[in-house]
N, C-alpha and C positions, 0 to 999 in steps of 0.2 A: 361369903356365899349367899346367893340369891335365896329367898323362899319363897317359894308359892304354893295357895292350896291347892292340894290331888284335885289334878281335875278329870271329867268324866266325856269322855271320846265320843261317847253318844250324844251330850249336848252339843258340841260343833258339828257333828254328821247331822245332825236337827237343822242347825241353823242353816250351813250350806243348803241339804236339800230344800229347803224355805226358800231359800234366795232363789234356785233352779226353778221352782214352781211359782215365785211371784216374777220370774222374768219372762216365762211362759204367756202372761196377762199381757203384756203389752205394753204394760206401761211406760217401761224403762223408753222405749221409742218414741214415747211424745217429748218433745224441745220444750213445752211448759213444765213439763215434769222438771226435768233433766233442771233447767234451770231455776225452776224453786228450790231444789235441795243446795244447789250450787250456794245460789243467794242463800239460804240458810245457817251451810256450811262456813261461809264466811262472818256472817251474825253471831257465829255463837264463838268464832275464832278472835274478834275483834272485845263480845262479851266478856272473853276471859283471857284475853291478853296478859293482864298482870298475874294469873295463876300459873300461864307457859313459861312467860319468864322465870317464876319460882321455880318449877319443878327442872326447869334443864340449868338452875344456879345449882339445885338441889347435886345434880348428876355428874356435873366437871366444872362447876364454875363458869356458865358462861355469860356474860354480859349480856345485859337489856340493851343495849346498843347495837352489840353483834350477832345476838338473836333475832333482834328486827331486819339488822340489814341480809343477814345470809339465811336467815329464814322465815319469818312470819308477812315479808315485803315479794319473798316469791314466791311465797302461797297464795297469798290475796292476789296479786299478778296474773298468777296462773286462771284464780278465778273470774279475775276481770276479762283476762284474754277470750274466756270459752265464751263467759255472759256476750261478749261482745262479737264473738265468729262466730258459734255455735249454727247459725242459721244458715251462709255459706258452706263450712264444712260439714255438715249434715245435709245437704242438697244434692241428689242427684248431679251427676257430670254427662252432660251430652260427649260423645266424640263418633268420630267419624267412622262410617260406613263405609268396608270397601266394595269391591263390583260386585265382587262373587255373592252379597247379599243382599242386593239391592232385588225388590223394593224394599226398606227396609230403615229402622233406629236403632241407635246402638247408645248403651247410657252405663255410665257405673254408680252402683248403691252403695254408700257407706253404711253399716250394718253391724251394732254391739256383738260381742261373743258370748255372750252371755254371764257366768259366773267367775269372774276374774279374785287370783292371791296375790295381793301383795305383800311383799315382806322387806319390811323398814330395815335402816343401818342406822349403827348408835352415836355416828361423830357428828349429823346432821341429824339427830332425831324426826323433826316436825318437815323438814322439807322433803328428805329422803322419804320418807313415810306418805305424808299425804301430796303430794305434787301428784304421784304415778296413781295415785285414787281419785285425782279430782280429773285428771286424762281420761282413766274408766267409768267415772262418771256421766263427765260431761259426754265420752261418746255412747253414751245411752247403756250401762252395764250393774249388776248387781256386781258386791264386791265386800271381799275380807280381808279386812289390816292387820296383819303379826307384825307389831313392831318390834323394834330389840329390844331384849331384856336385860341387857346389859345398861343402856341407860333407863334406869326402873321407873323411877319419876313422871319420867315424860312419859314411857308407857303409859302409866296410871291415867296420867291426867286425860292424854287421847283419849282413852278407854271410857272416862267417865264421860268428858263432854259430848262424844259422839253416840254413845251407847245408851246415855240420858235424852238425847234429842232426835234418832235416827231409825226407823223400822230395823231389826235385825234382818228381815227379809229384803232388806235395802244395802244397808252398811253396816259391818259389826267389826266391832277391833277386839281382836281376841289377845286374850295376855298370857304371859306364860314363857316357859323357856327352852331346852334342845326338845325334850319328851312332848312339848304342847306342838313345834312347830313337826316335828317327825309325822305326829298324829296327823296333821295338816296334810304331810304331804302324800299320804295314803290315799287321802280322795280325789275324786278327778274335778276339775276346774279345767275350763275352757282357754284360762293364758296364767301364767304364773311371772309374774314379773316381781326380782331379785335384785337388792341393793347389796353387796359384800365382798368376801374373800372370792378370789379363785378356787382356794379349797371347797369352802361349801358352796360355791357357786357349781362344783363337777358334782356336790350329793344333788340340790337341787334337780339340778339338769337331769341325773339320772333315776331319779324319784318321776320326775315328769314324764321320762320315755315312757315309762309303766303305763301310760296310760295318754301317748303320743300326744302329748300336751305342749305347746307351744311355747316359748318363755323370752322372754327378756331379761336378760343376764346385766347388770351396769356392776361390773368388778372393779378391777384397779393396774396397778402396774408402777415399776418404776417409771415415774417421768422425767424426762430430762430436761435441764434449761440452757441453752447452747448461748455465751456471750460473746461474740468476737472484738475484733480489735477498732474496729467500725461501730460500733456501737453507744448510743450516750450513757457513758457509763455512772452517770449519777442516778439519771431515770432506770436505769437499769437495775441497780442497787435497791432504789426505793422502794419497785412494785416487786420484784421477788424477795425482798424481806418481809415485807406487805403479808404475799403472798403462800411465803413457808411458813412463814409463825402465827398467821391464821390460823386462829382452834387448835392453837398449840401443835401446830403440824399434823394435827389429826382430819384431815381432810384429801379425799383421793385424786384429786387431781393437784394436787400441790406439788412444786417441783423438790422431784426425789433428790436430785442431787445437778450439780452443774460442772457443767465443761467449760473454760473458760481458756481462751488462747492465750500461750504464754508469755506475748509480748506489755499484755496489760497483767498478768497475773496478780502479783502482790500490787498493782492500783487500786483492784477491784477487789481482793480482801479488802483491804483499809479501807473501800466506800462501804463494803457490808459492815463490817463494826462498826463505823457512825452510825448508821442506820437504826440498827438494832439498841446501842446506846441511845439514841434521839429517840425510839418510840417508848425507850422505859418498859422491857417486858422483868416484871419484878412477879415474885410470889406473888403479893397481895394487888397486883395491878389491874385495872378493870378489863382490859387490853388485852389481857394475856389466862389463857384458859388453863385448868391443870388437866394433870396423864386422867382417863376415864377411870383406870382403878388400878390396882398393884400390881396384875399380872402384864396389863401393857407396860406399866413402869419398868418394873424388872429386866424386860426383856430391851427394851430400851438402853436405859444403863449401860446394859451388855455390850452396846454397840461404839459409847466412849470409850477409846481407847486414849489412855494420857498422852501417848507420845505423838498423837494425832492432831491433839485440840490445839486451833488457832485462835481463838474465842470460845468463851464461856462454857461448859461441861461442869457447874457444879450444876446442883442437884438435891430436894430435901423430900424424901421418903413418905416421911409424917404429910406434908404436905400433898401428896405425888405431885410435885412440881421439880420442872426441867429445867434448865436453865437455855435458852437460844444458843444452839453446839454451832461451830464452822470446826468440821477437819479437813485440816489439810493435807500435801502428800498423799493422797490416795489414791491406792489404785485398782484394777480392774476386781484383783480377788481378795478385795479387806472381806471382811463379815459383812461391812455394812454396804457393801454392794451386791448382794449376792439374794435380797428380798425388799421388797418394799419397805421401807421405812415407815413413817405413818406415826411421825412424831416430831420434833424439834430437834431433826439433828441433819445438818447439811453440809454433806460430802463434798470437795470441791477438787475434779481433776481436769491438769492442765493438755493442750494439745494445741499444734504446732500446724497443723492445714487441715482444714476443715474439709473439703472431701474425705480425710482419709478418715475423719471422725466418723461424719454422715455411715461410712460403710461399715465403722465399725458399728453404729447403732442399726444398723441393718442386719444383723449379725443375731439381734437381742431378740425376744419377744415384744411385742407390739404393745407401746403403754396408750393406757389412757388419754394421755397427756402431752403436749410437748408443746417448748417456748423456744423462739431465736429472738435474740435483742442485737438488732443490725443495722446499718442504714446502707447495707450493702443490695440494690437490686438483682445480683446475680445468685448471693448466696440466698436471698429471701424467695429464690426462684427454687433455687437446690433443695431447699428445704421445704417445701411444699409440694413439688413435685417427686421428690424421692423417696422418704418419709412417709413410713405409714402409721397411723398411729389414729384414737379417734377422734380427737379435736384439739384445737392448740389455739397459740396466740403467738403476733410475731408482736415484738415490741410492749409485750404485758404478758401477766399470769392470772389463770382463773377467769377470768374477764368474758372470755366467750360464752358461758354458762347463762351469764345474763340476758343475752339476748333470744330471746324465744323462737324469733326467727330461724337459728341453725338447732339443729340437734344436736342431744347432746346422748352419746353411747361411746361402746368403745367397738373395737375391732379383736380376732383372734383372741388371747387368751385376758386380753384385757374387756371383752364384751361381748352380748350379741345384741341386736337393737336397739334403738333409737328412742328417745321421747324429748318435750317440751313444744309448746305451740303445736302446731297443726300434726306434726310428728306425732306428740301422745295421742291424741285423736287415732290417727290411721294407725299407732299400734297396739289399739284396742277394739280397730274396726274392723270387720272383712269387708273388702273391697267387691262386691258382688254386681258380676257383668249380667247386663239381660242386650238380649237380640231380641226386635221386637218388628215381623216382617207383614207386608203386605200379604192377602190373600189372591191378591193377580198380577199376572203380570210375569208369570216366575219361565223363564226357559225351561223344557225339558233333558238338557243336556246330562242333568247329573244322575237322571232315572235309566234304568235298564231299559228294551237292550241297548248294551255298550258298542261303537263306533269309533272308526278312528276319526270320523267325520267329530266326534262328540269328544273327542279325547281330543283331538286341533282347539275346537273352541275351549275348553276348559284351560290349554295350556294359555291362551290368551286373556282369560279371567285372571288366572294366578300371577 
């Protein structure tokens, strides 16, 4: 069990209201601001690189390699992105005037909300956390990071480098755990954007009504990874092995499980077990991360069933290390179908025409996620077109998150809202319209008294 000191509910209602009256000032609105703390933010991220890396070895075991590449490379990214748009997306947008207001301009302001919560997930500590801050940043916002407490370490560490170098009344990472972020969610903030479960993603949500607060939800979901019989099944193998046993499966767009047509079935087990024997996910491997703590373990475990395992299902306790599971045989209502996984163990059921699949995953709630590996143009059509879900990839996994270009959110119960690139921007900005009209020039058609003479012209305006 976690400890932390009692802490005192009046110092975070301090610090918030601080941040509400230094965003008052104005400042957060100047692009020199905005961007000194950016460039800073990343100074002091680049300063203490080899203490992130400690603290999240400290947390699960995770690689200086795979820390850099899945998170400390799309932080700085991020940063680079804003340094380098910040002045386009923060510029007014002319658009067009229609009749009915002429003489007349018409322009949209991008516009901070003010005092934004962010609240970190513990399988990507530093990305999940500060990506959706340096968004509220850059679009000109005061703002509070509750990271998770579940991975502690990293907490700390944020807490100290940012909390050491950053006005409270600017950015404060607050630590603590269910009781510190409860208290959090008592007070009103201007957007609350959420990394985690569907579960407490519906407390969130409903913590936020209280006080009609806006949010962004990034949940999860089962995802699916759809292989046909079209498909190169070696590439196929590679990137969602890649891609499930990344962070030890503790990652929420990873595919939950896969579908795989029965004419390739057992080809396509036996290219997964090469796979997975060729990358060497061992206990002590650099490659390979362990369970966060006992209680994901456990529940875990739960979910090998012997008579299931195609590959690998041991498992060592002491360690909380998994071993890379394939079950086979499975179907609609095992255990391990019935909730998101969010661990090292991949389900594999077969099916026989893929329309009639597509309809059954129409059927499901709407994941996160979703992969087809095809070289078929019809069904690469089917499955983008029919499919709803919030971001995917045909012919890879994970992959799309990279690109800052598209958004990355989910849909229905796996999300609400959007971020990365110009996306985080607008979903920490209001979009505010002005009309801005001449003083001559204006018909009196739309002044009393009224006419059908006046009611003709106006319908010709509209």
């Amino acid at each position: 069990m976690l400890y932390f000191p009692k802490f005192d509910c009046m110092e975070i209602k301090e610090i918030v209201n601080h941040q509400k009256d230094f965003f008052k000032t104005q400042q957060t609105k100047k692009i020199k601001f905005r961007k000194m703390y950016l460039e800073k933010l990343r100074d002091i991220i680049i300063k203490h690189e080899e203490l992130l890396y400690e603290a999240i070895y400290k947390d699960f075991g995770k690689s200086k390699f795979d820390t850099f590449t899945t998170e400390i490379s799309f932080i700085l990214n991020d940063i680079n992105y804003y340094l380098n748009n910040l002045n386009s997306l923060s510029k007014p947008k002319k658009v067009r005037t229609n009749l009915a207001n002429q003489i007349g301009k018409s322009s949209i302001h991008p516009e901070p909300l003010g005092c934004i919560l962010v609240i970190g997930a513990w399988n990507y500590p530093y990305q999940l956390s500060l990506s959706p801050v340096i968004a509220a940043l850059a679009a000109g916002n005061c703002c509070i990071l509750k990271p998770s407490e579940i991975a502690e370490n990293t907490m700390k560490v944020m807490a100290k480098i940012i909390n050491e170098n950053f006005p409270p009344e600017y950015l404060y990472v607050y630590e603590g755990g269910i009781d510190e972020t409860t208290e959090l969610l008592k007070l009103k903030f201007d957007k609350i954007f959420f990394t985690g479960s569907t579960k407490v993603g519906k407390i969130v949500y409903q913590a936020a009504a209280e006080h009609l607060t806006p949010v962004v939800l990034e949940l999860g979901g089962k995802s699916p990874a759809i292989v046909t019989k079209d498909a190169d099944l070696e590439v196929a193998a590679k990137r969602i092995v890649w891609g499930k046993f990344l962070n030890a499966g503790q990652t929420c767009v990873a595919p939950d499980y896969l579908l795989v047509e029965e004419s390739i079935h057992e080809q396509f087990l036996e290219t997964l077990r090469k796979y997975i024997t060729e990358f060497k996910y061992s206990s002590d491997s650099v490659q390979y991360t362990r369970i966060i703590n006992e209680r994901n373990f456990q529940r875990l475990v739960k979910l090998i069933k012997k008579e299931k395992i195609y590959f690998g299902g041991n498992y060592d306790e002491k360690k909380l290390f998994i071993e890379p599971t394939l079950l086979n045989n499975i179907s609609w209502e095992d255990d391990v179908m019935q909730e998101e996984i969010f661990g090292p163990i991949l389900p594999v059921i077969s099916f026989t025409n893929f329309n009639l699949v597509l309809n059954t995953l129409l059927e499901l709630e709407k994941p996160l996620a979703a992969y087809l590996f095809t070289q078929n143009p019809e069904e690469k059509e089917a499955f983008t077109t029919k499919l709803s879900f919030g971001g995917g990839c045909i012919n890879d996994v994970i992959m799309h998150l990279s690109n800052d270009r598209l958004p990355f959110g989910g849909v229905g119960n796996s999300g609400t809202g959007s971020y990365h690139g110009k996306f985080g921007f607008e979903a920490f900005s209001h979009q505010k319209s002005i009309l801005e009209k001449s003083t001559w020039g204006e018909p009196n058609v739309k002044y009393p008294p009224y006419s059908e003479k006046k009611l003709n012209w106006i319908r010709r305006l509209l």
